[in-house]
LOFI-135376 format. One record per atom (N, C-alpha, C): y, x negated, z; residue in one letter; residue number from 1. Coordinates in pm, 1 decimal. Example, Ala and Ser with C-alpha at 12.3 -4.5 7.8 and 13.67 -1.06 7.14 Angstrom:
REM LOFI-135376
+----------+----------+----------+------+------+
!        Y !        X !        Z ! resn ! resi !
+----------+----------+----------+------+------+
!   -569.0 !  -1319.0 !    780.0 !    A !    1 !
!   -450.0 !  -1230.0 !    780.0 !    A !    1 !
!   -330.0 !  -1320.0 !    780.0 !    A !    1 !
!   -225.0 !  -1285.0 !    708.0 !    S !    2 !
!   -106.0 !  -1367.0 !    714.0 !    S !    2 !
!      3.0 !  -1290.0 !    787.0 !    S !    2 !
+----------+----------+----------+------+------+
END
This chain:
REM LOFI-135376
+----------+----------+----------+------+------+
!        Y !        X !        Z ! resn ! resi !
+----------+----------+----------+------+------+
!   9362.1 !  -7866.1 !   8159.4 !    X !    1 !
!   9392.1 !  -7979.0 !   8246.4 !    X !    1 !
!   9329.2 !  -8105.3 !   8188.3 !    X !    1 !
!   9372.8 !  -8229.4 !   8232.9 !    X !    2 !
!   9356.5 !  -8355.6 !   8159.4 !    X !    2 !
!   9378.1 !  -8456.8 !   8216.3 !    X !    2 !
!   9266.0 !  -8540.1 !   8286.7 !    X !    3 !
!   9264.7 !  -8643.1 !   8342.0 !    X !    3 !
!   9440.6 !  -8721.1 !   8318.4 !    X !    3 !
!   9479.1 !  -8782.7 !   8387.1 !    X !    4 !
!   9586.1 !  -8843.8 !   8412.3 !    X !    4 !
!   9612.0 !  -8950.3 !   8269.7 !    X !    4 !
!   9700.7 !  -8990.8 !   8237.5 !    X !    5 !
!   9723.9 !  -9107.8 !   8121.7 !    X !    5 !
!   9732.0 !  -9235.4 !   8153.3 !    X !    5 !
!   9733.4 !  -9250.3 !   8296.4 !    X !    6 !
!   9779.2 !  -9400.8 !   8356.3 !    X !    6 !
!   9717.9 !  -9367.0 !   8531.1 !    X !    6 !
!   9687.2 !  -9477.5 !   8556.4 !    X !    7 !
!   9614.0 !  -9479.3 !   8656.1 !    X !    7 !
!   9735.8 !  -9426.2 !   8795.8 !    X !    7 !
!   9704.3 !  -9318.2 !   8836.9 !    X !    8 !
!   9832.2 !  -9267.0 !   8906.7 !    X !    8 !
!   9870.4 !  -9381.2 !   9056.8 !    X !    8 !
!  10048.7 !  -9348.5 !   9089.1 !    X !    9 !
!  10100.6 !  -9450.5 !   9175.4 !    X !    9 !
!  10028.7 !  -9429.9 !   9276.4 !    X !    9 !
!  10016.9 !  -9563.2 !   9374.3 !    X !   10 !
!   9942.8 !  -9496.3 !   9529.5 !    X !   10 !
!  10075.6 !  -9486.3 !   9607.0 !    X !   10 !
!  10228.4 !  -9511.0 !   9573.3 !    X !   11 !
!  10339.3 !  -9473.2 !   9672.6 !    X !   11 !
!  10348.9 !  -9324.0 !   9612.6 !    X !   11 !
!  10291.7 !  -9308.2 !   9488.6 !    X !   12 !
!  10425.5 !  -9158.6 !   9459.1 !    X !   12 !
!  10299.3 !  -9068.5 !   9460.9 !    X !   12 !
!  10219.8 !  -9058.5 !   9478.9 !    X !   13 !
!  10079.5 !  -8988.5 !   9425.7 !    X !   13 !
!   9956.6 !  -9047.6 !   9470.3 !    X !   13 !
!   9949.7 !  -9092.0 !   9678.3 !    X !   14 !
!   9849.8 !  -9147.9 !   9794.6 !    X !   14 !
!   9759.5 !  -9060.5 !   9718.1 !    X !   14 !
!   9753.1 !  -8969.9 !   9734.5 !    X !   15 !
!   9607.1 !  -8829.9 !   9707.3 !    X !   15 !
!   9547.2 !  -8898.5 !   9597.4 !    X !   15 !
!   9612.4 !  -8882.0 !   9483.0 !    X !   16 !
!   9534.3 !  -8897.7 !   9350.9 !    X !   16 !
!   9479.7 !  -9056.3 !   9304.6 !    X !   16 !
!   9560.1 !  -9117.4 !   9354.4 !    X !   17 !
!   9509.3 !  -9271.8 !   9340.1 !    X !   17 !
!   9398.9 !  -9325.6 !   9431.9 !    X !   17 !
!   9406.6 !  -9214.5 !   9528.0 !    X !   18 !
!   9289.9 !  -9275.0 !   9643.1 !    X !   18 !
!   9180.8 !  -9197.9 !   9603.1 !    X !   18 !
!   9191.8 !  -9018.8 !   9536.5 !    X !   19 !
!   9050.0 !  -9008.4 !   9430.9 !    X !   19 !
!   9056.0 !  -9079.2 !   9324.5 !    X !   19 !
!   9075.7 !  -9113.5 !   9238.1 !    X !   20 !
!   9097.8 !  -9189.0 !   9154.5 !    X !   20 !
!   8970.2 !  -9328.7 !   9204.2 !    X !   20 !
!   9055.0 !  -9402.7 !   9266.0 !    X !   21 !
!   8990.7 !  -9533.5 !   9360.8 !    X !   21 !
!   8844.6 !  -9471.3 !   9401.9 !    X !   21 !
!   8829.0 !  -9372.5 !   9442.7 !    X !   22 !
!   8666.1 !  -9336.3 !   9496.3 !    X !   22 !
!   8638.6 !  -9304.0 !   9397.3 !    X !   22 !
!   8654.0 !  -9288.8 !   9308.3 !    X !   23 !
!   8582.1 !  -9246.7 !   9160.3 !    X !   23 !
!   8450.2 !  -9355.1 !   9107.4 !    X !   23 !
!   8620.9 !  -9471.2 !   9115.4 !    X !   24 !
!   8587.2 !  -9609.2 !   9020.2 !    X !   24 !
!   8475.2 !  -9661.3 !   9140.9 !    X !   24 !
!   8502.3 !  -9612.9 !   9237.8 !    X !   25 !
!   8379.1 !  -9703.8 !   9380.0 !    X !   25 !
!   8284.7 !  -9651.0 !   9319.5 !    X !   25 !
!   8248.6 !  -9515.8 !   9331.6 !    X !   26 !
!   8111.1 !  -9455.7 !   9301.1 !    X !   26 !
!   8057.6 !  -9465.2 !   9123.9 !    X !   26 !
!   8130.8 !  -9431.4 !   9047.2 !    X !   27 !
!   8104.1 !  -9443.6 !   8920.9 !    X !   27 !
!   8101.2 !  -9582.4 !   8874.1 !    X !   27 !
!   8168.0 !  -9734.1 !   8895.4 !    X !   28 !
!   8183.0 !  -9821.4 !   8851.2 !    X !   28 !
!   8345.3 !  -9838.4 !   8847.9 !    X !   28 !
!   8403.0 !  -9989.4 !   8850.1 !    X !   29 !
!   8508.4 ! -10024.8 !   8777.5 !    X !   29 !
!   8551.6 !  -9983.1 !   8653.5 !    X !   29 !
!   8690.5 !  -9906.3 !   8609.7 !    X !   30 !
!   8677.1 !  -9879.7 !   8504.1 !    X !   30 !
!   8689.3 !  -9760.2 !   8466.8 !    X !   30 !
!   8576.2 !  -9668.6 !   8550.0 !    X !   31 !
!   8529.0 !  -9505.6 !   8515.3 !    X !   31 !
!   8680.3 !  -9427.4 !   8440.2 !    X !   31 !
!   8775.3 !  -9429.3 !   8549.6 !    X !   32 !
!   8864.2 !  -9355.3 !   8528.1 !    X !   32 !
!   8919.7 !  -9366.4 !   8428.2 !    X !   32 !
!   8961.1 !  -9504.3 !   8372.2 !    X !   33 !
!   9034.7 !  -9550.9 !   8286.5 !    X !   33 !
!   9010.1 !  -9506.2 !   8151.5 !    X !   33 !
!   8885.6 !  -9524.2 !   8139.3 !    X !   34 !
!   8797.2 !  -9475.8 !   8050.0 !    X !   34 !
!   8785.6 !  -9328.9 !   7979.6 !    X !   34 !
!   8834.3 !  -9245.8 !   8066.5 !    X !   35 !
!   8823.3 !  -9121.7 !   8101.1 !    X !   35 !
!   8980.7 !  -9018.0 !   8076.5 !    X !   35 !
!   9084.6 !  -9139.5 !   8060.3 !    X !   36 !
!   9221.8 !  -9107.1 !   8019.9 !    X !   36 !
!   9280.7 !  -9001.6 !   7987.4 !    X !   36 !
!   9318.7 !  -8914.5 !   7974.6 !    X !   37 !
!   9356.2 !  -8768.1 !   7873.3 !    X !   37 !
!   9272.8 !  -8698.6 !   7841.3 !    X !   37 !
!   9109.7 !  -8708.6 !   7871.5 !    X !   38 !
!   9032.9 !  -8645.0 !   7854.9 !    X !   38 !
!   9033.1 !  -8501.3 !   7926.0 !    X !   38 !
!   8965.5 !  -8370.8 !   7896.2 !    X !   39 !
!   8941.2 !  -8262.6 !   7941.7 !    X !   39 !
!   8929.9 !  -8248.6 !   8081.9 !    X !   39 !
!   8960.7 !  -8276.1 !   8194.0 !    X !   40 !
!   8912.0 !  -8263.1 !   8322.5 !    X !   40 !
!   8755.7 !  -8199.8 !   8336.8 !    X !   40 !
!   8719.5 !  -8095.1 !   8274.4 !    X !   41 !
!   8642.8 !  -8040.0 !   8273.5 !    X !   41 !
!   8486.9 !  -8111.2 !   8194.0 !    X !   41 !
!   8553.2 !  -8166.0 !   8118.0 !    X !   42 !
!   8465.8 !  -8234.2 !   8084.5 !    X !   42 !
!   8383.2 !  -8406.1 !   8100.9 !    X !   42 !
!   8523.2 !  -8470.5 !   8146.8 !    X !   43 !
!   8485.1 !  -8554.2 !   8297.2 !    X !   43 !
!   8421.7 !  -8501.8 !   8361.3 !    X !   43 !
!   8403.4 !  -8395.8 !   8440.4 !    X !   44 !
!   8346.1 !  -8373.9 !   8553.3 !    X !   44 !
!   8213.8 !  -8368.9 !   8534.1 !    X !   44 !
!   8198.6 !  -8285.5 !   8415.9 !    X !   45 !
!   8031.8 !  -8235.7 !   8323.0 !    X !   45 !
!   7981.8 !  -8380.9 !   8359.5 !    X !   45 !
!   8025.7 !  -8500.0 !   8281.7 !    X !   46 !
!   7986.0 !  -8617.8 !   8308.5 !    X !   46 !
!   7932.0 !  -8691.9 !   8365.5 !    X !   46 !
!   8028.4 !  -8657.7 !   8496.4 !    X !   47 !
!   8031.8 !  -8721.6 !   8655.3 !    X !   47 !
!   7900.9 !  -8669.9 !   8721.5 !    X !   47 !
!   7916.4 !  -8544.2 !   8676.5 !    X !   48 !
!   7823.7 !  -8450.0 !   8756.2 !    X !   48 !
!   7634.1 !  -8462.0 !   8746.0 !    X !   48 !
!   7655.4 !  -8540.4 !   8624.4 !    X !   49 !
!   7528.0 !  -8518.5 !   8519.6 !    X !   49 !
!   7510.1 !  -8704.5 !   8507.6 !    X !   49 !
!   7588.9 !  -8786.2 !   8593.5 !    X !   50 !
!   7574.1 !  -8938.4 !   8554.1 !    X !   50 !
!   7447.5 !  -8967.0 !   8647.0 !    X !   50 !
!   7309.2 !  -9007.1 !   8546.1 !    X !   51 !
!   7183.2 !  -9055.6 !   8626.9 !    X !   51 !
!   7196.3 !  -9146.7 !   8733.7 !    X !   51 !
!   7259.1 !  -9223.1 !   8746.7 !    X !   52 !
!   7243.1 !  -9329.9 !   8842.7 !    X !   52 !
!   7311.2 !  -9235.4 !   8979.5 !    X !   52 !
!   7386.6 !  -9208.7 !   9008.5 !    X !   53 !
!   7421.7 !  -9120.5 !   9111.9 !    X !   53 !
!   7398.4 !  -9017.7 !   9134.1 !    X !   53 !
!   7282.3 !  -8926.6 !   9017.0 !    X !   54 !
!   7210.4 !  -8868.0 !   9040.8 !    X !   54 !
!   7067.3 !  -8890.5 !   9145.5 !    X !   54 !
!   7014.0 !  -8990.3 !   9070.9 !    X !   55 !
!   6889.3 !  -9016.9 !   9157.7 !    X !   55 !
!   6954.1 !  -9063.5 !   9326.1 !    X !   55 !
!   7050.3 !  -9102.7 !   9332.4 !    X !   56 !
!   7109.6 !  -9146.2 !   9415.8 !    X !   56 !
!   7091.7 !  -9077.9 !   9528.1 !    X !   56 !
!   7146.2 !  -8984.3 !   9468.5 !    X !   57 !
!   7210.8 !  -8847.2 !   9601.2 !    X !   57 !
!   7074.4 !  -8721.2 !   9558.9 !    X !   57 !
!   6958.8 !  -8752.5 !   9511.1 !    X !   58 !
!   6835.5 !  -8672.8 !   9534.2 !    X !   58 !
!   6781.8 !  -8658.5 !   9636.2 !    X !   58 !
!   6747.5 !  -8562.4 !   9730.5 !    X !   59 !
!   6681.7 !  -8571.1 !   9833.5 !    X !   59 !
!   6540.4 !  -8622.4 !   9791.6 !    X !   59 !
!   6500.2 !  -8693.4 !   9874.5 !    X !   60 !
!   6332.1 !  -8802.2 !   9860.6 !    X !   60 !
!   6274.9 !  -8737.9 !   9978.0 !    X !   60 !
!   6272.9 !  -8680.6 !  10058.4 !    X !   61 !
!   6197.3 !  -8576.3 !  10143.9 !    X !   61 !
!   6263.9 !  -8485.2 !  10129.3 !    X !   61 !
!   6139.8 !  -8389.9 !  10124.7 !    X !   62 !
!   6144.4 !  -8232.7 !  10123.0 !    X !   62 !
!   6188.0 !  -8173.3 !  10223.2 !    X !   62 !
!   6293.0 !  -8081.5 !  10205.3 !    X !   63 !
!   6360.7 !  -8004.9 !  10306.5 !    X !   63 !
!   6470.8 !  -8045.9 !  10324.4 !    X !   63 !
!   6496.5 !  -8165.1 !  10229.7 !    X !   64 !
!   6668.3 !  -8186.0 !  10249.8 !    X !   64 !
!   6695.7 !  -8159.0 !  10146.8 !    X !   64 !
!   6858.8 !  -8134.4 !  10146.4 !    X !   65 !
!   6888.3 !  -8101.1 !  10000.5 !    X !   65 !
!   6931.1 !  -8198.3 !   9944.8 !    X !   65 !
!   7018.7 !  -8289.9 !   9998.1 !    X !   66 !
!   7037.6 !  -8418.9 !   9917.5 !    X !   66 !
!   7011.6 !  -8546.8 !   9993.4 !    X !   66 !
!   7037.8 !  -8676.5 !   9954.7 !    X !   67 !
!   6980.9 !  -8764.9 !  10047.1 !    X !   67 !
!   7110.4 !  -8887.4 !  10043.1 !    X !   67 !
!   7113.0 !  -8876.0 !  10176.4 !    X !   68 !
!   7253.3 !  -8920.0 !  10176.8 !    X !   68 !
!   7234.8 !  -9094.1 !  10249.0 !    X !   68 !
!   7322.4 !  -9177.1 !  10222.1 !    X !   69 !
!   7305.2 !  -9301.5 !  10280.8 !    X !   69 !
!   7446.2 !  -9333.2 !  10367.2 !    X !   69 !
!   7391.8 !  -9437.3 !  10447.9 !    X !   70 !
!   7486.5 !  -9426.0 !  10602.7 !    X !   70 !
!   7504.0 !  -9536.9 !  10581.6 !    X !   70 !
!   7627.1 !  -9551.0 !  10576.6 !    X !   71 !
!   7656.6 !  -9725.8 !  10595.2 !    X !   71 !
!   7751.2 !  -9748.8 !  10738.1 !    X !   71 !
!   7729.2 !  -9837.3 !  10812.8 !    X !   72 !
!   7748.4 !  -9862.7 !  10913.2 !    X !   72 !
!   7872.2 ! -10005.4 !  10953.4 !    X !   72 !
!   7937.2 ! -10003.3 !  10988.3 !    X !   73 !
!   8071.0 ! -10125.1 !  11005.9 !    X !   73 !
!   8023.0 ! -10184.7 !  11185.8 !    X !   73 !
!   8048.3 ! -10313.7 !  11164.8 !    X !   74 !
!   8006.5 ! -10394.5 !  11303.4 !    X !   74 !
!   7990.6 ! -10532.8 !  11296.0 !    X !   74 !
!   7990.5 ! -10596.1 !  11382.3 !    X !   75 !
!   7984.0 ! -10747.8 !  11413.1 !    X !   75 !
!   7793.6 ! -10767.5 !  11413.7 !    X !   75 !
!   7755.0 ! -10892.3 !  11356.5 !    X !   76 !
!   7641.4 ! -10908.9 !  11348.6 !    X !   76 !
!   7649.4 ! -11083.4 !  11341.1 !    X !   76 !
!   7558.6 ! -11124.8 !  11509.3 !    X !   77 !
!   7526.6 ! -11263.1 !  11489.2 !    X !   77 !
!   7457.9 ! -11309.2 !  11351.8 !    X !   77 !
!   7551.2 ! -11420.6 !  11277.6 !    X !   78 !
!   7485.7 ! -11459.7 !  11153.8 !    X !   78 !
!   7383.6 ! -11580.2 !  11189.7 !    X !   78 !
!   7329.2 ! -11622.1 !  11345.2 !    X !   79 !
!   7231.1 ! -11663.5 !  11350.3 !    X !   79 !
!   7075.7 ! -11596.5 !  11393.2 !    X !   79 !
!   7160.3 ! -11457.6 !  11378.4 !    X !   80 !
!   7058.9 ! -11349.5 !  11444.1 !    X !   80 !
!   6926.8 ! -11254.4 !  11334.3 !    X !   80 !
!   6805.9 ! -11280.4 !  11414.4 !    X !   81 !
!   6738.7 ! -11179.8 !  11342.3 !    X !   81 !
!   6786.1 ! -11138.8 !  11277.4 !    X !   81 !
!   6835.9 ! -10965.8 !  11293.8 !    X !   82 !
!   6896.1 ! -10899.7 !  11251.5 !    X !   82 !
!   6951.2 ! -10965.8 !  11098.5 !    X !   82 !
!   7080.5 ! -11054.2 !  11127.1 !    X !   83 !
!   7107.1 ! -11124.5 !  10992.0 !    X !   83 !
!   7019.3 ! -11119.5 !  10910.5 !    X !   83 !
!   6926.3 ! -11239.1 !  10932.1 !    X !   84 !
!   6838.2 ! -11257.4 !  10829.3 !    X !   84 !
!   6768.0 ! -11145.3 !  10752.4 !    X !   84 !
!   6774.8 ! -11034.8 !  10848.9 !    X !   85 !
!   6713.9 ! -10923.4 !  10783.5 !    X !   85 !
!   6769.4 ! -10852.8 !  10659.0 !    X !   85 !
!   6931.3 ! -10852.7 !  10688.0 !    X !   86 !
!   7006.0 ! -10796.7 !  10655.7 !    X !   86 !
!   7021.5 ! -10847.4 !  10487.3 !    X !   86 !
!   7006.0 ! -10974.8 !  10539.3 !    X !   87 !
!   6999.6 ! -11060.0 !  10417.6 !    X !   87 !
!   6876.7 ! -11029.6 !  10297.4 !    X !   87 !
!   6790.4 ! -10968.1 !  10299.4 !    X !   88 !
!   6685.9 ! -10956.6 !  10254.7 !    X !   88 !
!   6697.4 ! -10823.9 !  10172.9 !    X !   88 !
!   6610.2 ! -10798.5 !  10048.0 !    X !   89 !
!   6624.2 ! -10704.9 !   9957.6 !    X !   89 !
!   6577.7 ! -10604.4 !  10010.3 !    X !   89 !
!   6595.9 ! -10460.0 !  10020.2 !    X !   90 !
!   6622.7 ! -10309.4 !  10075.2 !    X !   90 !
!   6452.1 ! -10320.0 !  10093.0 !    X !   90 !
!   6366.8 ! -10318.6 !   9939.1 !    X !   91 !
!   6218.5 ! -10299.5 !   9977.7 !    X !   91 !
!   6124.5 ! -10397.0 !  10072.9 !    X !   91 !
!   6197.0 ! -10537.3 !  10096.4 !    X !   92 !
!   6125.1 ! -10675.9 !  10187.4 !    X !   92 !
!   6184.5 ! -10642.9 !  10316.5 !    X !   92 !
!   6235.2 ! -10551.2 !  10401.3 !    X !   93 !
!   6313.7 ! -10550.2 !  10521.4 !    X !   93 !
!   6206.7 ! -10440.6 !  10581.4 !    X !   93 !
!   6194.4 ! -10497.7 !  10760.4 !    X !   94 !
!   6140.7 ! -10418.1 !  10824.1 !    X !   94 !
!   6165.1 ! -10298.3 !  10822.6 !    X !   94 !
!   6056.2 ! -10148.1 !  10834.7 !    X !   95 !
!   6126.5 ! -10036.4 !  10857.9 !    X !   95 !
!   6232.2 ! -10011.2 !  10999.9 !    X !   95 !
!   6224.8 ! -10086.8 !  11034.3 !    X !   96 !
!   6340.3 ! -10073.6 !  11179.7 !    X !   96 !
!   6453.9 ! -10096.4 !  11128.7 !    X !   96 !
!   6488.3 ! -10139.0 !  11054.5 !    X !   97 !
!   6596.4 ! -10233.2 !  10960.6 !    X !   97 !
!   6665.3 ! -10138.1 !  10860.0 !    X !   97 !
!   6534.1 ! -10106.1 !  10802.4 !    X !   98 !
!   6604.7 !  -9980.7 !  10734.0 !    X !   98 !
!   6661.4 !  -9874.5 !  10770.6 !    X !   98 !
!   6545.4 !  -9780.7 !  10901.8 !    X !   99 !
!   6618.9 !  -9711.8 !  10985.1 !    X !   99 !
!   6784.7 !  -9695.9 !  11051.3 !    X !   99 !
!   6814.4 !  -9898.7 !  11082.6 !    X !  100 !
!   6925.0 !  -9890.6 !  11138.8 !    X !  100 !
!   7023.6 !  -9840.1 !  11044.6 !    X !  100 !
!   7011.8 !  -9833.3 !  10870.0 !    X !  101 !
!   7093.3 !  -9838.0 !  10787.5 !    X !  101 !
!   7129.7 !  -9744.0 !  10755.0 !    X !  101 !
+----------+----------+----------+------+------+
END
């Protein structure tokens, strides 16, 4: 099997273009493209073994197995606390802040 040659249709082939599309989200712009006619199998070795989404998805407390992040969709006053918080880099934000995330 062998990664696709062209980035597959999203009318003729929804499934594969929408993995495809979560690929390039999680791996970077690009990933797939990159990845063209290659071995399936050996993409995956890749994917599987790529550091940055490794450390990613490491569990950081013990007793989980992986460590997963929650992203959350909603309306947020942009004159609000909150905002400003939001606005602020992951390690400068209250732990309440983080919690909500």
């Amino acid at each position: 099997k062998q990664v696709y040659a062209r980035t597959p249709d999203a009318d003729r082939q929804p499934d594969a273009a929408a993995a495809w599309q979560k690929i390039d989200q999680v791996y970077g712009k690009g990933c797939m493209e990159r990845n063209c006619l290659r071995s399936s199998d050996s993409v995956y070795l890749d994917l599987a073994n790529n550091r940055r989404v490794r450390q990613l998805l490491t569990a950081t407390v013990p007793g989980q197995s992986y460590n997963s992040i929650i992203v959350r969709s909603g309306e947020v006053d942009p004159m609000s606390e909150e905002a400003k918080e939001l606005l602020r880099g992951h390690s400068q934000r209250k732990s309440k802040t983080k919690s909500k995330m």
